[in-house]
N, C-alpha and C positions, 0 to 999 in steps of 0.2 A: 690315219682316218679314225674317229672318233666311233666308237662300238658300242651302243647303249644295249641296257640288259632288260630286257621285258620278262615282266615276274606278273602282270594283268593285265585285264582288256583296256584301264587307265591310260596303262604306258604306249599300246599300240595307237591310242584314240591322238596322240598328241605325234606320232609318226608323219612327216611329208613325204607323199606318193604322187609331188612333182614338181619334185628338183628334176629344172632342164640337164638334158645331159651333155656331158663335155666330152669336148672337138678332141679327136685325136692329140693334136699339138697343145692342147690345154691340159688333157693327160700324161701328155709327153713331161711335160715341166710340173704337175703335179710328183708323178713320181721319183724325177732327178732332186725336186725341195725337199720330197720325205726321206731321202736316200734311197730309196729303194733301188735305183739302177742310179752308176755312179756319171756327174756331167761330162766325163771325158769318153764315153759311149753314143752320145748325140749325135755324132757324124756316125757312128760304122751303121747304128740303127737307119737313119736316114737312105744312106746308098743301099744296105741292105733291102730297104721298104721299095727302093725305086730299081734296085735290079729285080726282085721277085716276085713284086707283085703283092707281099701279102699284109695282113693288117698287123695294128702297131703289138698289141699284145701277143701277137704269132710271131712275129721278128722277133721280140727281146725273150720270147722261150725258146726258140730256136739259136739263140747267139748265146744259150747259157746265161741271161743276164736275168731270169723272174724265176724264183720256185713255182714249182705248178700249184702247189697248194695255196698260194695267195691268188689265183689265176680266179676262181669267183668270188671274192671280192672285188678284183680289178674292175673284170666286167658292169658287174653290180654296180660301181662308182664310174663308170665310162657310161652306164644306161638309165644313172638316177635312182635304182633300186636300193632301197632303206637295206642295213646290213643291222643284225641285231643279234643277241645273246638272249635265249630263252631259258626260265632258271624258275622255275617253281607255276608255270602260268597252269591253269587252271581252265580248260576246255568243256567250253557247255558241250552235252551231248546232243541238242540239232546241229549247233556247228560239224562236232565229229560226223553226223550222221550226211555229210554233202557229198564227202569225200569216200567212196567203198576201201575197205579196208585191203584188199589186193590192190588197187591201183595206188595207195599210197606207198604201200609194201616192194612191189615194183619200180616205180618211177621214183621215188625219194620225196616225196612231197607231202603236206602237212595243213587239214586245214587250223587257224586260228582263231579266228573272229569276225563277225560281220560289223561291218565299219559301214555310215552314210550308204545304205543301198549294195556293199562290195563284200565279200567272202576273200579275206585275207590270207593266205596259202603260203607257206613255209616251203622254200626248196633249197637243196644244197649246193644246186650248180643254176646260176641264172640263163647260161647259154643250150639250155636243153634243154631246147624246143620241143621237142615230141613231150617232156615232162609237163612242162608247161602245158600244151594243149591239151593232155590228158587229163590234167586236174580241172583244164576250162569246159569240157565236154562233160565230167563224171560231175560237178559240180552243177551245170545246166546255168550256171550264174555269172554275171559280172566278177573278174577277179582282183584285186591286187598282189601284187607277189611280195616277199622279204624275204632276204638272204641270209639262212642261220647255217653258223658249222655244221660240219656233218655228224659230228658227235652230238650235237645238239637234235638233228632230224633223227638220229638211229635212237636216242633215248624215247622222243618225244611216239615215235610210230611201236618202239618195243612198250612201251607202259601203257599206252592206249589201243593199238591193235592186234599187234602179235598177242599176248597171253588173251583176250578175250578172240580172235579169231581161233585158238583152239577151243577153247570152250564155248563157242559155238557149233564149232564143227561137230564137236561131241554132240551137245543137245540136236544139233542135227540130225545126225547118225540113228540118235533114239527116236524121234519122232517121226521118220522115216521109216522105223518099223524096222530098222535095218539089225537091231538086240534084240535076240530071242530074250526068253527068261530062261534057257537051259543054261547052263554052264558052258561055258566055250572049252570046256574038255571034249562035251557030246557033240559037238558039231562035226559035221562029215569034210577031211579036205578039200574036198571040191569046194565045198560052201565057204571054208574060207581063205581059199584062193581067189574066189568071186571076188569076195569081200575086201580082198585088200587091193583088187585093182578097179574096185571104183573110186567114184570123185572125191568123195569126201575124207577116206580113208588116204588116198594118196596127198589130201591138201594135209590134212591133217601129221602125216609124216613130214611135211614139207616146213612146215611151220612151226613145228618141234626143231626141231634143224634148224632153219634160221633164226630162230630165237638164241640160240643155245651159240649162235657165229654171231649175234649182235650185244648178247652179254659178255663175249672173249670168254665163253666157255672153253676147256681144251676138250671134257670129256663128257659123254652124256650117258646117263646109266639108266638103266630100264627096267626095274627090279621087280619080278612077279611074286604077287601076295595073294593070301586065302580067298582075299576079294577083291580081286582087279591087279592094278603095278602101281607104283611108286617111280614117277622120274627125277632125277637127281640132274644136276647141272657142277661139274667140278669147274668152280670159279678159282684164278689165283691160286690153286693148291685147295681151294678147299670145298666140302661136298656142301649143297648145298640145294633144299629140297625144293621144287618146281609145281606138281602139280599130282592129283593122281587121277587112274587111268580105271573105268571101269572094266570088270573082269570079261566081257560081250565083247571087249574091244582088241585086248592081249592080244589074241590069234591073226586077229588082219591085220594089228599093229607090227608084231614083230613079223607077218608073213609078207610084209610089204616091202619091208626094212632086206629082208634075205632077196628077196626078187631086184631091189635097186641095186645089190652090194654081188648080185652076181651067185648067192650060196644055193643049195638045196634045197628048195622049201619041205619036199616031203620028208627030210633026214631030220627028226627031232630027240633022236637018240645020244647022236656021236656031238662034239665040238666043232666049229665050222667058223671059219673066218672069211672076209668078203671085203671089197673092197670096191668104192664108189667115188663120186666128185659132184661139187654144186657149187655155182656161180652166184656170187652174192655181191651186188654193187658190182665193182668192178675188178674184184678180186677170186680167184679160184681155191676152191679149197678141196682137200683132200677128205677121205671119210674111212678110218682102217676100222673094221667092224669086225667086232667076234662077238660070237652066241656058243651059251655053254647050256645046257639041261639043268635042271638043279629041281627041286621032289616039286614045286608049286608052280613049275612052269619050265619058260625058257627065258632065261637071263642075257642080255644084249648092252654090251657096252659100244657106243659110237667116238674112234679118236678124232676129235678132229684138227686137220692141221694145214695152215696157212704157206702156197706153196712161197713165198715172198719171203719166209723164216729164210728160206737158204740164199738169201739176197745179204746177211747180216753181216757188219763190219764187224772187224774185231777191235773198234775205236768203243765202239756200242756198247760192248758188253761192261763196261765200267771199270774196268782193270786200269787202276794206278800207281802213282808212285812206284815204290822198290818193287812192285810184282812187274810191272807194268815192264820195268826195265830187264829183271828178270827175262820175262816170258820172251822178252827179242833178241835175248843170247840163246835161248835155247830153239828159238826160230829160226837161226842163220846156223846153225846145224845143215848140213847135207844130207847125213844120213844120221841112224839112231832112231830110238822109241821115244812116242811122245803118248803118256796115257794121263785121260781125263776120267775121273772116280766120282763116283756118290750114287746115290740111289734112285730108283724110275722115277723120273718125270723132275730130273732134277738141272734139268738142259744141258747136259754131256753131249748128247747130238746135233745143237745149236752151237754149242763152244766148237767142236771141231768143222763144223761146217765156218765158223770164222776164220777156223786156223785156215783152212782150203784156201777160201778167199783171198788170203794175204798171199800164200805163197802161190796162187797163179797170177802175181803179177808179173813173175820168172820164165811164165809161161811152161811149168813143166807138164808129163804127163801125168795124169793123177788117175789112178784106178781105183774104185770104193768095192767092199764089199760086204754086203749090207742083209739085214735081216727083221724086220723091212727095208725095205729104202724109202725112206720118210719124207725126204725132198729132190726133189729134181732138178740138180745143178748142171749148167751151160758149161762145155769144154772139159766137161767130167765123164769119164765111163765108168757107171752103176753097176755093180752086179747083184740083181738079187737070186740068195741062195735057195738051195727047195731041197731042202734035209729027207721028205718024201721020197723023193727021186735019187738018194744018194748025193745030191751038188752039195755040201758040206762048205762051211769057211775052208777048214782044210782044202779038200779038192781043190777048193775056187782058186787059193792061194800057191797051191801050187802051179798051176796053170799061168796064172799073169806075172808069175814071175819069171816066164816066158817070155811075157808080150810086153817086153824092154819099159814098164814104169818105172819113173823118176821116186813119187810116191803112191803111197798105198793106205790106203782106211779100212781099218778092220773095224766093225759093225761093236762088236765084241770078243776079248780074249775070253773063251768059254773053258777050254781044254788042253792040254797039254801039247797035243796035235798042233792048235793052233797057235799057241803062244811059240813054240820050236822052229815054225818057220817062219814065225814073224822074225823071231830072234837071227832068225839066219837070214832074212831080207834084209835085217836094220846092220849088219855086220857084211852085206854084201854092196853097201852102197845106196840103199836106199833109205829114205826119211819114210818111216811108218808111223799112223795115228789110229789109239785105237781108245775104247773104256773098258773100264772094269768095276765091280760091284762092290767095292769097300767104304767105310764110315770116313777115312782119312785119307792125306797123299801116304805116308809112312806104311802104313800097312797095304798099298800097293805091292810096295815089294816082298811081303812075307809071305802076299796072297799067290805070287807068281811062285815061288819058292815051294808053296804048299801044292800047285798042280805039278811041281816034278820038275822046273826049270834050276842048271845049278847057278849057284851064286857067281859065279866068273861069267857066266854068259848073259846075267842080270845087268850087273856090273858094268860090263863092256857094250851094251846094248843100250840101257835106258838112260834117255838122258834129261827129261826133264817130267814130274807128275803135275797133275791139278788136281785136288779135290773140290767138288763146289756143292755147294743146294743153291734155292732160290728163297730170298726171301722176301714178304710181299711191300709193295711200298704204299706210303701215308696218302690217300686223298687229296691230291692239293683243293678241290672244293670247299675243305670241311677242316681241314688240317687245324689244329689249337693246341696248347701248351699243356703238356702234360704235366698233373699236378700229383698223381699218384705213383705207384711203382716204388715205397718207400721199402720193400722187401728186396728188388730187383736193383735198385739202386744199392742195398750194402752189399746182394751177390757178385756185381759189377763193380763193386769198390767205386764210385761218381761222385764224386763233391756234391753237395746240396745244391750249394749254385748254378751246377749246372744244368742247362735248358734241355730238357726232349720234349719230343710230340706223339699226337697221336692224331684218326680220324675219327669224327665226331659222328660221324653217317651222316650220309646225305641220299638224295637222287640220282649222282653221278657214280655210287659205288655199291649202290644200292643197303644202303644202311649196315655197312659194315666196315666204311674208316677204310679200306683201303682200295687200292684198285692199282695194278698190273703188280711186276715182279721184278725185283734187282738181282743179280748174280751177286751170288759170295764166294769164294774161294781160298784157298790157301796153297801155295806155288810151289815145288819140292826142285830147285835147282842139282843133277845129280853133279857134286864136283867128286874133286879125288878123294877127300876126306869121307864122305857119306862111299864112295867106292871101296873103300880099305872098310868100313863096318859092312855091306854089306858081304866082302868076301869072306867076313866071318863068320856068317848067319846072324850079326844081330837081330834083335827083338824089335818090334815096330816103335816101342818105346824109345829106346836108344837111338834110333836112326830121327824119330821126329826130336827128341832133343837135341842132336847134333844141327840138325834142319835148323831149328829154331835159335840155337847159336852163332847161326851161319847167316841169321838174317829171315828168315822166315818168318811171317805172320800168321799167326792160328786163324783158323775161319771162323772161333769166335769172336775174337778181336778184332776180326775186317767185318764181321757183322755190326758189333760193337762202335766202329766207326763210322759207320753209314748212320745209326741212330744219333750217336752227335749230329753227323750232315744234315740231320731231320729229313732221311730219306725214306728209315723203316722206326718202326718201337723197339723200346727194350725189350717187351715182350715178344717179338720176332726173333731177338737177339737171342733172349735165353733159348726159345723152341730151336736154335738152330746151335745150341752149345757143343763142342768138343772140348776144349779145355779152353776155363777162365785165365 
């Protein structure tokens, strides 16, 4: 089906909004000619349609034959609604002003253009009815509808409602009288306890939040200054400023933030951590909150994390060729140590929730022990630790190695304590997966060496490292041929000839060339040989030489290769260097 890209009110003026729509059975053989479902499924669809009862695009989701994500389009082309790419259009604001900015917010809908007497409306799912009727009632007008991707509806309501819906709220806030002129140090707690559980203060939390989930922020920072806060948004890895907050506001901002996450609100002395959830589309997201004191306020960082990360294959992650084959020797291991290395926020808790994934296809028992526990996986038993209370990894670990697990996820090797019984789990039978905080895989093992483990029991236990970062990938929007980098190209030693890219900024990355993040890594297979150096105490240097003889790839040169792929820049490549 043909997808035209509306960039003005031009392009929509020349849209038909009625095209008859086609007959079940006219759909049917529409989508056996696109391939989409292949002709040798026409009978089982059929008998299925007449034992069950239900319609045709319900049968062939249910027989595994339609991805769901093509599922409004389908519809859209079964009910005549125009499907379209929106890509630079430009919104009068009486248009914007049809649609209230929480009902678009909520329902996913968008308006566009007034056409012949009609208010043109943007939704992402055509079969949602309630959306539908809610943009035809807040609108008060005759509507037409169009079907644009949902990346397409979540930019289009983030650039024109979210950031002005908070800044609203603010100018709200003031004209309601609701900002003294004193400094929100002299306000009385009570007053801003008030304060943060009225309406505007709570939408205004709300809306910082889903802002921050519809830019694929992970983290949101909340940074108090002489005069007001500073909020930051960590896109992709990188900080990146938002908005600022007047100083009248701080107190019922971050007092509102502690009351959703559960913390103290009167304790503004001690560190305090808190933890919350919010529904966004149709996805749940997690909210791990800490607030620290610091001399100009109270500083609040919000993690946030998508519970569906721990759904993630370990096809996904990009791991190929020789790692790739690698990593499924040291996966059909029974027992042994499997550690994943690098630095926060570097997706070591993503990689090993892939590993899970795979090996419960075995269906073993898998016991985690975690600190947090970041996602919530099916057929897994969590533990999260509470160091407070004495529950320790240690403790924890002693204990489930009671309670007959196949394997085990350690959170983190912190301590000696706990590296000792892992070692004594991985040599008792069981496959243990844990991380640790090193620059390399190589110096995994000197790191374990330096907490007090001996080299035979390293040895005899580990059997396979990762090290990994993240690094960010090129915009396919905006993607173009990179012409410079002639420093980066002799650091990397690259023929001239050869092609990289870069992104140009656009609207879909928000004018910074890149948008999401690829896994880099580099794989430490332990065989006998890397055995015999470490029972010597080599030095992390010798053991990655030996690595890298042995067939290993540095993590700069698998970064290195993705910028060939024109997947990330050279300039990712260098920031992500360990050895050229």
């Amino acid at each position: 089906m043909n997808t035209p890209t509306i960039s003005c009110d031009a392009d929509l003026q020349h849209l038909s909004f009625a095209t008859p729509p086609s007959s079940e059975s006219g759909l049917l053989r529409e989508l056996v000619d696109a391939g989409t479902i292949p002709s040798t499924s026409i009978k089982d669809v059929i008998a299925y349609r007449r034992e069950h009862g239900t319609d045709l695009l319900d049968t062939i989701e249910q027989l595994g034959l339609l991805d769901k994500s093509r599922r409004p389009v389908l519809v859209a082309q079964q009910l005549g609604i125009p499907v379209v790419h929106i890509d630079g259009l430009t919104v009068d604001p009486g248009v914007l002003g049809t649609i209230p900015a929480e009902v678009a917010i909520k329902h996913r809908v968008f308006p566009l253009s007034r056409i012949k007497g009609k208010l043109v409306v943007a939704v992402a799912n055509p079969a949602d009815k309630e959306a539908i009727a809610a943009a035809t009632f807040a609108a008060r007008h005759p509507i037409e509808v169009v079907v644009v991707p949902d990346e397409d509806i979540t930019r289009l309501i983030d650039s024109h409602f979210l950031s002005l819906e908070e800044q609203n709220l603010i100018t709200e806030l003031g004209e309601d009288g609701m900002l003294p002129h004193a400094s929100a140090h002299d306000e009385a707690p009570t007053d801003v306890e008030r304060r943060a559980r009225q309406a505007p203060v709570v939408r205004l939390v709300d809306a910082v939040i889903r802002r921050a989930i519809r830019l694929r922020a992970s983290d949101i920072n909340i940074r108090p200054l002489e005069h007001g806060a500073a909020i930051f948004y960590r896109i992709d890895g990188e900080m990146m400023w938002q908005r600022h907050i007047p100083v009248d506001l701080m107190g019922p901002l971050v007092c509102r933030i502690k009351i959703m996450s559960g913390m103290n609100i009167a304790e503004h002395r001690l560190p305090q951590d808190g933890h919350a959830s919010m529904l966004e589309g149709a996805q749940m997201y997690d909210l791990r909150v800490s607030a620290i004191p610091v001399v100009t306020g109270e500083s609040v960082v919000i993690r946030v994390l998508n519970r569906n990360a721990a759904n993630v294959k370990l096809e996904q992650l990009g791991i190929g060729g020789t790692d790739k084959e690698r990593l499924a020797r040291i996966l059909d291991h029974t027992y042994g140590i499997f550690l994943v290395t690098g630095p926060t926020g570097s997706g070591k808790s993503t990689t090993l929730y892939a590993v899970i994934n795979k090996r419960l296809e075995a269906n073993p028992h898998v016991i985690t022990v975690e600190d947090p526990v970041e996602y919530r996986m099916e057929n897994v038993e969590q533990i999260q630790i509470k160091p407070q209370i004495g529950y320790t990894f240690a403790v924890a670990l002693r204990h489930i190695l009671r309670h007959d697990p196949d394997e085990i996820l350690i959170g983190e090797m912190r301590d000696f304590e706990t590296c000792e019984i892992a070692v004594k789990a991985a040599l008792t039978g069981h496959f243990v997966m844990s991380t640790l905080h090193t620059n390399d895989a190589a110096s995994a093992i000197t790191r374990l060496q330096d907490m007090g483990l001996e080299p035979y029991l390293i040895s005899s236990s580990v059997v396979g490292i990762m090290a990994q970062r993240l690094a960010r990938r090129i915009c396919p929007k905006c993607k173009t041929v990179d012409t410079g980098n002639v420093v980066l190209r002799a650091y990397f030693k690259v023929g001239e000839d050869e092609v990289f890219h870069r992104g140009a900024g656009c609207s879909e990355c928000n004018q910074t060339g890149y948008r999401g993040r690829a896994m880099v890594g580099e794989l430490i297979e332990v065989t006998s040989a890397l055995r015999e150096l470490i029972d010597r105490k080599a030095s992390a240097d010798e053991l990655r030489r030996l690595a890298v003889q042995e067939g290993m790839i540095p993590l700069t040169q698998n970064a290195l290769a993705l910028a060939r792929q024109g997947i990330t820049t050279l300039d990712e490549a260098f920031a992500l260097k360990l050895e050229a």
